[in-house]
SEBA-963688 format. One line per 10 residues: number of its first residue (from 0); for each residue x, y, z of N, C-alpha, C. Coordinates in Angstrom, 1 decimal, m for minus. Layout:
// residues N
NUM) X:Y:Z:X:Y:Z:X:Y:Z | ...
// end
This chain:
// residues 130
0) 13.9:2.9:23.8:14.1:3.6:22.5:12.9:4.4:22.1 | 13.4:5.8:21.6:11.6:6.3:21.8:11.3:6.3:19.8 | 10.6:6.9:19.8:9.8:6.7:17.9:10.6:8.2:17.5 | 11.1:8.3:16.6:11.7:9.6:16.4:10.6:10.8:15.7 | 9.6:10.0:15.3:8.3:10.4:14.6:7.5:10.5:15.7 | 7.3:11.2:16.8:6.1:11.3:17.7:4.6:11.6:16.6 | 3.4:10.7:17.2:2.5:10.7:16.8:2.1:9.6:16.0 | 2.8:8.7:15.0:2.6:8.0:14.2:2.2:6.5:14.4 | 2.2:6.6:15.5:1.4:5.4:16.1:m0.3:5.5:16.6 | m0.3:6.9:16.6:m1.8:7.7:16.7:m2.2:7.3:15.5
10) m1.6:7.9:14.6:m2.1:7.6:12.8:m2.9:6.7:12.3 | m1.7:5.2:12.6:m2.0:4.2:12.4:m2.8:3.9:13.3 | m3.6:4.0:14.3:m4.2:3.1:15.3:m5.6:4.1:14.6 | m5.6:5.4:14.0:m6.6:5.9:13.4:m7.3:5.4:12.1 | m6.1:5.1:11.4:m6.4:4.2:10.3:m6.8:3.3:10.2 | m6.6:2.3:11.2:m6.8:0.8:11.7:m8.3:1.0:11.8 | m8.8:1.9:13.1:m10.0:2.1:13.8:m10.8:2.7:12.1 | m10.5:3.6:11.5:m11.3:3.7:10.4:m11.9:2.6:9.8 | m10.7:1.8:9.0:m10.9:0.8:8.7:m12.1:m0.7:8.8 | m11.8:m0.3:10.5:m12.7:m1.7:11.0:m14.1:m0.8:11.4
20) m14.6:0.0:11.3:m15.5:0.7:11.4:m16.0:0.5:10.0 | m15.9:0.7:8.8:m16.5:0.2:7.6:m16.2:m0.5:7.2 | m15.7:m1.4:7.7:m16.1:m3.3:7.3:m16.9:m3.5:8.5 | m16.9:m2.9:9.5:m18.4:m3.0:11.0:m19.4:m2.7:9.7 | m19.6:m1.3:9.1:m20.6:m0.9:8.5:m21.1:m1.8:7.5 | m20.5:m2.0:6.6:m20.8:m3.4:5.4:m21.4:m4.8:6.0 | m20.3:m5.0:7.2:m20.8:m6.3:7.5:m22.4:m6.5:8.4 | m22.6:m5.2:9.3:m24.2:m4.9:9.9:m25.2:m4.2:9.3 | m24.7:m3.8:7.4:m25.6:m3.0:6.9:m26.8:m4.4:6.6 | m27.8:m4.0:6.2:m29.0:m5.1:5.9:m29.2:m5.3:4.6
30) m29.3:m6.5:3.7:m29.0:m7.1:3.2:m30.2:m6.2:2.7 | m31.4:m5.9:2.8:m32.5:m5.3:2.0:m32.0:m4.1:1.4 | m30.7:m3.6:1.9:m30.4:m2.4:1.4:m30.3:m2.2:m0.3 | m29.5:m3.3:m0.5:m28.7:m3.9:m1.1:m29.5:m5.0:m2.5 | m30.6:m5.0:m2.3:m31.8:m5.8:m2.7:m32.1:m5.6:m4.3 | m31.7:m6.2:m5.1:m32.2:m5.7:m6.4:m31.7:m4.7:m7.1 | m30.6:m3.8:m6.8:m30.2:m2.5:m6.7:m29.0:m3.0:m8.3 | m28.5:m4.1:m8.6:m27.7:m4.1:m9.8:m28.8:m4.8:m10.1 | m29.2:m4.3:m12.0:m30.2:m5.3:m12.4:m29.0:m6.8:m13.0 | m29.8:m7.8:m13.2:m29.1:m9.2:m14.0:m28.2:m8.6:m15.0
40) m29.0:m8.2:m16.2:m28.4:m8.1:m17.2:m27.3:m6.8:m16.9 | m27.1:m6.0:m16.3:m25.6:m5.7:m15.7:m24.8:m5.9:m15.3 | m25.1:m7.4:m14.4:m24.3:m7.7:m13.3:m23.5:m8.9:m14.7 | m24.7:m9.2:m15.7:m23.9:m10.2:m16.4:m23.0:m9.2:m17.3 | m23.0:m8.4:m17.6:m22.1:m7.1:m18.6:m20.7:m6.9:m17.8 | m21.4:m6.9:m16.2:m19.8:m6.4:m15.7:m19.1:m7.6:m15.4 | m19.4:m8.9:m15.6:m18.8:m9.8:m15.3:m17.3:m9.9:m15.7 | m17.0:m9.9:m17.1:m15.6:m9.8:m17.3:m14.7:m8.7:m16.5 | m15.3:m7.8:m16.6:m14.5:m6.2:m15.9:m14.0:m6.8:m14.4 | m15.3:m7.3:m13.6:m15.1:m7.9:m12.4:m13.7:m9.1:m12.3
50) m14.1:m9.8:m13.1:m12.9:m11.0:m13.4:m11.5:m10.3:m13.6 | m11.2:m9.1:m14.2:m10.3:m8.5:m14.7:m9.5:m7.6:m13.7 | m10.5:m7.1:m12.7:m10.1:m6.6:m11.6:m9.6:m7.6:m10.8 | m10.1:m8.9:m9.9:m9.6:m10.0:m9.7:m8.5:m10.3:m10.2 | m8.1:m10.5:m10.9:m7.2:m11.2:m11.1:m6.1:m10.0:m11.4 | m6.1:m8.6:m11.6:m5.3:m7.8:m11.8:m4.9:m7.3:m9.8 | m5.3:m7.7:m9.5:m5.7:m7.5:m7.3:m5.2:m8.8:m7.1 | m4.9:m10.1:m7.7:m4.5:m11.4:m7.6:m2.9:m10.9:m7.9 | m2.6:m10.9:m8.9:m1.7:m10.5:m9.3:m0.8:m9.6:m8.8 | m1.3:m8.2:m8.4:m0.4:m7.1:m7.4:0.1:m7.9:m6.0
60) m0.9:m8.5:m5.4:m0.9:m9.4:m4.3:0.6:m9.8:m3.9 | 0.1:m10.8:m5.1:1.1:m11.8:m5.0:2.9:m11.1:m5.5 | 2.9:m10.3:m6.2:4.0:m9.8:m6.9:4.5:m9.0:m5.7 | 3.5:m8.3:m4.8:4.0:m7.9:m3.7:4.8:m8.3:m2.6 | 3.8:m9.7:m2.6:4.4:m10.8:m1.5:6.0:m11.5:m1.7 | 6.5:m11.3:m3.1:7.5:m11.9:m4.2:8.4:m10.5:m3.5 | 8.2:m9.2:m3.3:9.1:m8.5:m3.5:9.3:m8.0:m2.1 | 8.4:m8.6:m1.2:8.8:m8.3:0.1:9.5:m9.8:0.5 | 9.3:m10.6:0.2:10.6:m11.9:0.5:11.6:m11.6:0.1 | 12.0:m11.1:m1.4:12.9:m11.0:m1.8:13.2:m9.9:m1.0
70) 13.2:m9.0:m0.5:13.9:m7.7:0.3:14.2:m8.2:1.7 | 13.5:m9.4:2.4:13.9:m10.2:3.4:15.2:m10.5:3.3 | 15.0:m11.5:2.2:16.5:m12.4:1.5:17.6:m11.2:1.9 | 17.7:m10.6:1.0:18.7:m9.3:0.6:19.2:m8.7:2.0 | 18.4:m8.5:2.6:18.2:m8.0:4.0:19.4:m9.0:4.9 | 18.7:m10.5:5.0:19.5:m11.2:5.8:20.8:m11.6:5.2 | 21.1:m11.5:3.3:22.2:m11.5:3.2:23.2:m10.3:3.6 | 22.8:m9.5:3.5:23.2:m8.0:3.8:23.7:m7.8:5.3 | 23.1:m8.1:5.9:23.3:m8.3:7.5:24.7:m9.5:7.8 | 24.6:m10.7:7.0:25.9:m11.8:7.2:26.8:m11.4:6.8
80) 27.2:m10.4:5.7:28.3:m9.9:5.0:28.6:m8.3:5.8 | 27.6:m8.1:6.7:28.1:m6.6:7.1:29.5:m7.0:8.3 | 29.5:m8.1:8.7:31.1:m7.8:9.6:30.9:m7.3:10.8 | 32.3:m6.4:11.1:32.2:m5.7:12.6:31.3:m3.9:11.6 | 31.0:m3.6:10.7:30.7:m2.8:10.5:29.1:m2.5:11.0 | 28.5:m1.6:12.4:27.6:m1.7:12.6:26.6:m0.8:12.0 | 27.1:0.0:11.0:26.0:0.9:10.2:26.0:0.3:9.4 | 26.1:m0.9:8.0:26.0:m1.5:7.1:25.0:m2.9:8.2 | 24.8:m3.1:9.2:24.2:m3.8:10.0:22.8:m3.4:10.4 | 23.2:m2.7:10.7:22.0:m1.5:11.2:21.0:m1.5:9.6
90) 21.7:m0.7:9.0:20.9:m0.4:7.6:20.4:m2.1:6.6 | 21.2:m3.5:7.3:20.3:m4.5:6.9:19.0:m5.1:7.8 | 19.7:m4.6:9.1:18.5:m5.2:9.9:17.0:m4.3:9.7 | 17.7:m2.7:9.2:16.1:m2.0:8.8:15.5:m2.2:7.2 | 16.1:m3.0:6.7:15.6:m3.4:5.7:14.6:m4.7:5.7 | 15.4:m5.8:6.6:14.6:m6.5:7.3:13.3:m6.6:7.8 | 13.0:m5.5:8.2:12.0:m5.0:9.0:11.4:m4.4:8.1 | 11.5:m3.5:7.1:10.4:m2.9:6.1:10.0:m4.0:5.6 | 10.8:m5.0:4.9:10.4:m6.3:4.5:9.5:m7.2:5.2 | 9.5:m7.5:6.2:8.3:m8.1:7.4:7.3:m6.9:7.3
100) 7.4:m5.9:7.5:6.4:m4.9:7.4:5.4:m5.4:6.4 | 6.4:m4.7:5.3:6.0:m5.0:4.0:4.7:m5.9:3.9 | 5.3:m7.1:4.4:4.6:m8.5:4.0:3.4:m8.5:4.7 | 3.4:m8.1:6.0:2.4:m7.9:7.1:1.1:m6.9:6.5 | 1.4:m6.1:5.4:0.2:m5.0:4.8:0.2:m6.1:3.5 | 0.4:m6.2:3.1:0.2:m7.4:1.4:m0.7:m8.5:2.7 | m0.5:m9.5:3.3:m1.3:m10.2:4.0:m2.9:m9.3:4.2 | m2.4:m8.5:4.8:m3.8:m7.6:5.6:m4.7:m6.8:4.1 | m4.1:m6.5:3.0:m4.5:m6.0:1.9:m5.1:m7.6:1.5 | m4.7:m8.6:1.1:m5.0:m9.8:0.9:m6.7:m10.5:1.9
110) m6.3:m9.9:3.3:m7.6:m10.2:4.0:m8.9:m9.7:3.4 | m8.3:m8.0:3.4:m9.5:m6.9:3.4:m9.8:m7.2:2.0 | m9.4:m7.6:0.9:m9.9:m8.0:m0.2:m10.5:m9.0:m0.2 | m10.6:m9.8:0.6:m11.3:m11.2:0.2:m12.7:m10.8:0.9 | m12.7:m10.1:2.2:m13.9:m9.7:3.1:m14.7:m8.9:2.0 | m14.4:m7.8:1.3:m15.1:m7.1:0.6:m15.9:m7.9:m0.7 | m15.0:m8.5:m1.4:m15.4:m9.2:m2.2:m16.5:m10.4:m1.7 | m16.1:m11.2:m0.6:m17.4:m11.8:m0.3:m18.9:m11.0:0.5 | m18.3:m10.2:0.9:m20.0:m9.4:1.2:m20.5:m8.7:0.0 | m19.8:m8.3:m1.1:m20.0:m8.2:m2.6:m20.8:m9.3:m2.9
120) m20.4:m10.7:m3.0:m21.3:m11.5:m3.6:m21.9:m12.2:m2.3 | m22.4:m11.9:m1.5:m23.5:m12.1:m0.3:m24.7:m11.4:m0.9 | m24.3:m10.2:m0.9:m25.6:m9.1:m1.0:m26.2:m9.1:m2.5 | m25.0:m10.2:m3.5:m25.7:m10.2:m4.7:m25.0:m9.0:m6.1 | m24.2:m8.1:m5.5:m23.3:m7.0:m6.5:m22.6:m7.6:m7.8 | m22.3:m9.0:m7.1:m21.1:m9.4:m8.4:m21.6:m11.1:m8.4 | m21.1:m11.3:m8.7:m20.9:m12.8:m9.3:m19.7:m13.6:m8.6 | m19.3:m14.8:m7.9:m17.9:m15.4:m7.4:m17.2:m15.4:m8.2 | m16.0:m14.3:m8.2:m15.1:m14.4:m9.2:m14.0:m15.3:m9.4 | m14.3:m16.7:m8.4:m13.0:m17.3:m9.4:m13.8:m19.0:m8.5
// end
């Protein structure tokens, strides 16, 4: 079966490779860089803000994860009820699949948040927000 979108697996494998190239960069930059650079009494000011982002990025997360299950569900009910009809089949099993997608980027968004956030409070930027 070929991709009807020629190219789009280039994209993504560029986006990917972007990606892990500046978490390479963050994670081998030197910690001197980084050294003193928020004073205390800011880092205590932005505390709530920080907390508020957290938990507003906690929140999306999870609400995301809620609505790619739910599109699973829907999905595999939608597929038991399609019958001998194989375009109402077709059209659950690719719902199915956006849904696994779906959940596979909320996971990976879930990673790359936790990584940022702790080389955040490694280097000293923020405070452990929860």
């Amino acid at each position: 079966m070929t991709d009807p979108r020629p190219g789009r697996t280039s994209i993504y494998r560029s986006l990917i490779a972007a990606l892990l190239v500046a978490l390479l960069w963050l994670i081998a930059a030197s910690p001197v860089l980084g050294a003193d650079t928020v004073p205390s009494g800011a880092r205590q000011a932005l505390a709530p803000v920080t907390g508020m982002i957290t938990t507003l990025v906690a929140i999306a997360i999870g609400l995301g994860i809620a609505i790619c299950t739910a599109v699973i569900v829907w999905g595999g009910i939608e597929k038991m009820l399609a019958g001998a009809n194989t375009e109402a089949e077709h059209k659950a099993s690719r719902r199915i699949q956006n849904g696994i997608m779906g959940l596979v980027w909320m996971v990976v968004a879930s990673v790359v948040v936790s990584v940022i956030t702790a080389i955040a409070v490694a280097y000293g930027l923020i405070e452990k927000p929860f």
